[in-house]
C-alpha positions in Angstrom: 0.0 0.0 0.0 1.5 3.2 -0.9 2.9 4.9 2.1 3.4 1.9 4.1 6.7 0.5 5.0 7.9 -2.6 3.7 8.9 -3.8 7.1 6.0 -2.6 8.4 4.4 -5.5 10.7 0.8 -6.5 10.4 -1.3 -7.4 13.9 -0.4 -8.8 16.0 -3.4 -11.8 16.9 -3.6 -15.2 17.1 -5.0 -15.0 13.3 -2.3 -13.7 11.9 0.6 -15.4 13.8 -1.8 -18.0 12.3 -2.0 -17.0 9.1 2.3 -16.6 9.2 2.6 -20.2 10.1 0.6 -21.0 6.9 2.9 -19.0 4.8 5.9 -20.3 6.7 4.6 -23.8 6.0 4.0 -23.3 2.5 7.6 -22.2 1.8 9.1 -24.6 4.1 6.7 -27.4 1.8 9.0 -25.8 -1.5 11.8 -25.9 -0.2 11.5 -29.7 1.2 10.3 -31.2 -2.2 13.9 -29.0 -3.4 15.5 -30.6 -0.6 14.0 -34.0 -1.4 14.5 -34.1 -4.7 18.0 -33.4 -4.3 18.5 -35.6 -2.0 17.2 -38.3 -3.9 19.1 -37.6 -7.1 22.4 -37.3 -4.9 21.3 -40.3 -2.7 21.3 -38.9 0.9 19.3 -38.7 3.6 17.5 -35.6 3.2 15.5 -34.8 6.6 18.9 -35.1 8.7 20.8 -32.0 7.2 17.6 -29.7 5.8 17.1 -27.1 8.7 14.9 -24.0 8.6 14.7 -20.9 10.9 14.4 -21.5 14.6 17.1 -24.8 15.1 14.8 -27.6 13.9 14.8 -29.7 10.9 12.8 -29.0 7.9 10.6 -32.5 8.6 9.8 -31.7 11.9 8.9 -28.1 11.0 6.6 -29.6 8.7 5.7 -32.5 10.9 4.7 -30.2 13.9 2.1 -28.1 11.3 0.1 -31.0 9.6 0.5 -32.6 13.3 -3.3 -33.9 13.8 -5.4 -33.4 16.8 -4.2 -35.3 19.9 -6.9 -37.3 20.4 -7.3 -38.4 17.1 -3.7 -39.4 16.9 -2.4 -43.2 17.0 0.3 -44.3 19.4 2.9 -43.8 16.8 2.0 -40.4 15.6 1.9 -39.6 19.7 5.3 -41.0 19.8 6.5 -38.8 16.7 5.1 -35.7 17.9 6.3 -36.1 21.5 10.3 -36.9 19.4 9.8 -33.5 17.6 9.3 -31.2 21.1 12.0 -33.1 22.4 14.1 -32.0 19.6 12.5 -28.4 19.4 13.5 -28.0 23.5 17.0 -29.7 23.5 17.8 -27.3 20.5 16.4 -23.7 21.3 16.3 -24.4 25.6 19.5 -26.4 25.6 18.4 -28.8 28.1 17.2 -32.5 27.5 13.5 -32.4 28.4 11.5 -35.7 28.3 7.6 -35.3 27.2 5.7 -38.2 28.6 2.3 -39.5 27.7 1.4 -41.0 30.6 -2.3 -41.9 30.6 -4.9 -41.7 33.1 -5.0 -44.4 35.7 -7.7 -46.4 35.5 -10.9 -46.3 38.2 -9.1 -43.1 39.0 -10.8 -39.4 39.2 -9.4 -36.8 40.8 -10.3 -33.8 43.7 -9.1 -31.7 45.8 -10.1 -29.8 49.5 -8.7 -27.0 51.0 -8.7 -26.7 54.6 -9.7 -22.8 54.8 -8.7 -23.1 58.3 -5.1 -24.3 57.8 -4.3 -21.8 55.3 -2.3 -18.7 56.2 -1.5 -17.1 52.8 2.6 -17.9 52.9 2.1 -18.8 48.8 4.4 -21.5 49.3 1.8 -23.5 46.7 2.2 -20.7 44.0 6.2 -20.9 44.1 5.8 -24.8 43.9 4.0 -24.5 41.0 5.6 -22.1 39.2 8.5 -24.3 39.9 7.3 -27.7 38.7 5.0 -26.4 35.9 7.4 -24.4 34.2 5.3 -21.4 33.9 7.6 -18.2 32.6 9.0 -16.0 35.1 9.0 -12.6 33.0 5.0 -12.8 32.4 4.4 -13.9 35.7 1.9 -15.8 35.0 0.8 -18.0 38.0 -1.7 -21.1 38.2 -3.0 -20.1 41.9 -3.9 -17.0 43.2 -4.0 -16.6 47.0 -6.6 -14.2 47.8 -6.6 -12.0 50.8 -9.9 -11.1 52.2 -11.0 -9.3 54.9 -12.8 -11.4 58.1 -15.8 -9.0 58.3 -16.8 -8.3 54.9 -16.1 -11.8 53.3 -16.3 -10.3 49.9 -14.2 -12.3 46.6 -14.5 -9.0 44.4 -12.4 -7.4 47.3 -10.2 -9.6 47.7 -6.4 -9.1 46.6 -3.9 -11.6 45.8 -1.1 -8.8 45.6 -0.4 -8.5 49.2 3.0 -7.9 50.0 3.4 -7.8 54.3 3.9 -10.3 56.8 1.3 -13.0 56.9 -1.0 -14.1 58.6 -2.6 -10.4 58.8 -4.7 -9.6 61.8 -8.7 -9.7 60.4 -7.6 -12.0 57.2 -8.0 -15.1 56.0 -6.8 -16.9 53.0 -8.3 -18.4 50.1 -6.4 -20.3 47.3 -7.9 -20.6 43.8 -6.5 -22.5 40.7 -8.8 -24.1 38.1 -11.4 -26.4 39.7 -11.1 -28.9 37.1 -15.0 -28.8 36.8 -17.5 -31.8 35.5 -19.1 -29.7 33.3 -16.4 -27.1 32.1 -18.1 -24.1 30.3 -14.4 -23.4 28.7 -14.7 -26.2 27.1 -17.9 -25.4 25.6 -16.1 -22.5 25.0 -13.2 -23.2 22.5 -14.3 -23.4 18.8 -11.3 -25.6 17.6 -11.4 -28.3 20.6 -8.2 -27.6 22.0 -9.0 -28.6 25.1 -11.4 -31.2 27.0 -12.0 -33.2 30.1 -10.2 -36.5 30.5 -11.7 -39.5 32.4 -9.6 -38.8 35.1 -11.5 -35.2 35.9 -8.6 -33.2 34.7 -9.6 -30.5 31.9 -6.2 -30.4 29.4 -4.9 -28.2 27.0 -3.3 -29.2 23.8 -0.8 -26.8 23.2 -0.1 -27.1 19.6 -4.1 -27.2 19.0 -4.5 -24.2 20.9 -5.0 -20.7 18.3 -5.2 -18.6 21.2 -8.8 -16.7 20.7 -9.1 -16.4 24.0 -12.6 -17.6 24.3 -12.1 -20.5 27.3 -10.3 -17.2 29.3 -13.5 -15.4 28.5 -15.9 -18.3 30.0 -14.0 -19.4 32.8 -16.0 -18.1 36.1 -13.1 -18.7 38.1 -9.9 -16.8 36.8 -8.2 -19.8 36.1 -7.1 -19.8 32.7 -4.1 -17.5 31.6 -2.7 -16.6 28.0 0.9 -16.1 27.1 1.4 -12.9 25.5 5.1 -13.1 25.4 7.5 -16.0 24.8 8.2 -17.4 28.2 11.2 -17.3 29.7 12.7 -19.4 32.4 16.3 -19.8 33.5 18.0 -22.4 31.7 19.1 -24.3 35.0 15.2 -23.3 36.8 13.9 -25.8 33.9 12.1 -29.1 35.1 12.8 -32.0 32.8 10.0 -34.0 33.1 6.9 -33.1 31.5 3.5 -34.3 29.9 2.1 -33.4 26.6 -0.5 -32.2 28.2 0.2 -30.6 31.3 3.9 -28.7 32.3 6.2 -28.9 28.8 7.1 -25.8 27.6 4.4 -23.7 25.7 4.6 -21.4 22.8 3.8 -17.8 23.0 0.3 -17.1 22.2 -1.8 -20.0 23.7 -3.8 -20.2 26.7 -2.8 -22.6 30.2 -4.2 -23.6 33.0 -3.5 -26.0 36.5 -3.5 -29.8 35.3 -3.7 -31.0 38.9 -0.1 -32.1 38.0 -0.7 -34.6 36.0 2.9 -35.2 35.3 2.8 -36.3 38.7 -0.3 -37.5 39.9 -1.0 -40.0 37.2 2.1 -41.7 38.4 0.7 -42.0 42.0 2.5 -38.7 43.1 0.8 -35.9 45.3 0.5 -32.3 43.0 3.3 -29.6 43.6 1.4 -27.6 45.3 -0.3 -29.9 48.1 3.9 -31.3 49.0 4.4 -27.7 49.3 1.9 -26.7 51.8 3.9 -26.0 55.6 0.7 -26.5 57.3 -1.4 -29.4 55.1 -4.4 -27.4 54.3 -4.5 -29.3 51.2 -5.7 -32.4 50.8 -5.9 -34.7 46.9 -7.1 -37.9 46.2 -8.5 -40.5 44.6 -12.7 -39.4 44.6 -14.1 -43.1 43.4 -12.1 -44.4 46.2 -13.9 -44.9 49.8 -10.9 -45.4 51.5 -8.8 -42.0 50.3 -8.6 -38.7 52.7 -10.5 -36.5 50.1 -13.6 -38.9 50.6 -13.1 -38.7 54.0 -13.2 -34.8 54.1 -16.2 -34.8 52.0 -17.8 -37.1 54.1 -17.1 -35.8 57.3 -16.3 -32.0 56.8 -18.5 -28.6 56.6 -17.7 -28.4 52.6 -18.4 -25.9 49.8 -17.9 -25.0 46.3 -16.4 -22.0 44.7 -20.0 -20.5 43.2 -21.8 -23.6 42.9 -24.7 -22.0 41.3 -23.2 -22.0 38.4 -23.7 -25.9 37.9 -19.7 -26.3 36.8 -19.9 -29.1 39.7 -16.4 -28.3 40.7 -13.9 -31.1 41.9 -12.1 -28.7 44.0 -14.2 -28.2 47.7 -13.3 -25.9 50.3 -14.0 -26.7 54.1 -13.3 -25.4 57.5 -12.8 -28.0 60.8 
């Protein structure tokens, strides 16, 4: 157009980052039949050598875009998919991160009570998480929000989860929210594409390379709990953690929403979430909810519980109670 800069840059939304990757993919697609016809002519290996911008090869560049939706993929394709991050992470984070695929456990669903009592606001949770779920430390984005509220008026809109002084404060108490993993999830309903769902085990996931970050789930979540990454994230090279899920704590992209998984990096190897080892006084309390044995169906069973506004009909598998 006249007048406008050749290096002038277009918007910046999840359409056209979208609309880039086609491009990108399109010219990577002409240069591979080159490379592959080439390489056939020569008789070499052509996916080994061929790289494109950004460290990876030109196969997994191209893999990674006609990459199907997770749950329609086969074991192998899983397997392919989870080779390619692994090669994506080594190369531009320079540390060997494993992306598992564990699946859920079966006769297993998870919940999770929080002992309103117990709580005193230290955030020990929120630094455990951050920690284990590899959430970026520039955007500060964080999976649980401690919220601050004041003893006589009791009010959630007033809350703040900013505080910065010496806790427990006289007239406070302290309230922890992360995504409630809910039976009937209205960001699920939400997302036009399907990027994320509810898996048997109760805990809603995120496919990351699914995700085209419209922002929609954000937009019906009643409890705060989803967050977007406007930036790339960025996390020390030695704060890392290794060991990841597909679907829960690998690193994300800029540009796509994420949420609390309930660990499942952890959990759906019989481990406790982050944020519940974490805890100095054991306010929380996880478990198995189809088992009659487990301390979260004791606590439901036994304890004053509630629901974080369950008029909404989410049904919620997070329950807060006091002794």
């Amino acid at each position: 157009m006249p007048g406008t800069p050749e290096n002038k840059k277009g918007p910046d939304t999840p359409a056209a980052r979208q609309e880039l990757s086609r491009r990108d993919a399109l010219r990577i697609l002409g240069v591979g039949a080159a490379a592959l016809g080439s390489a056939v002519a020569h008789g070499s290996e052509p996916a080994k050598a061929s790289a494109v911008p950004g460290g990876t090869t030109l196969m997994d560049k191209v893999g990674e875009y006609f990459q199907d939706h997770y749950q329609r993929m086969t074991k192998e394709e899983i397997d392919a998919a989870i080779g390619r991050l692994e090669r994506k992470y080594k190369t531009q984070l320079g540390v060997d991160v494993k992306v598992a695929d564990t699946p859920p456990i079966p006769g297993v669903v998870f919940g999770y009570a929080l002992n309103l009592n117990k709580c005193k606001g230290y955030r020990e949770c929120v630094k455990a998480c951050v920690a284990e779920n590899n959430q970026g430390r520039d955007s500060q984005i964080q999976y649980i929000r401690v919220l601050e509220i004041d003893r006589d008026t009791a009010s959630l809109e007033e809350s703040d989860h900013y505080y910065d002084h010496e806790v427990p404060a006289p007239g406070k108490y302290y309230m922890p929210v992360q995504c409630l993993q809910c039976e009937n999830p209205p960001c699920v309903a939400a997302c036009p594409v399907k990027a994320t769902w509810k898996e048997v085990d109760g805990i809603v996931v995120i496919d990351y390379n699914w995700c085209i970050g419209c922002r929609f789930c954000l937009a019906a979540c009643p409890y705060w709990a989803r967050h977007f990454n406007w930036t790339e994230p960025v996390i020390p090279k030695e704060e890392i953690n290794p060991v990841t899920h597909y679907l829960s704590n690998r690193p994300r992209p800029r540009g796509v929403m994420e949420k609390c998984t309930f660990c499942l990096q952890r959990t759906r190897k019989g481990k406790m979430p982050a944020c519940q080892e974490a805890c100095p006084n054991g306010a929380r309390v996880f478990g198995n909810l189809l088992d009659p044995e487990s301390e979260i169906r004791y606590v439901l069973e036994n304890k004053t519980v509630f629901r974080l506004k369950e008029e909404l009909n989410t049904e919620p598998k997070f329950w807060y109670y006091v002794d």
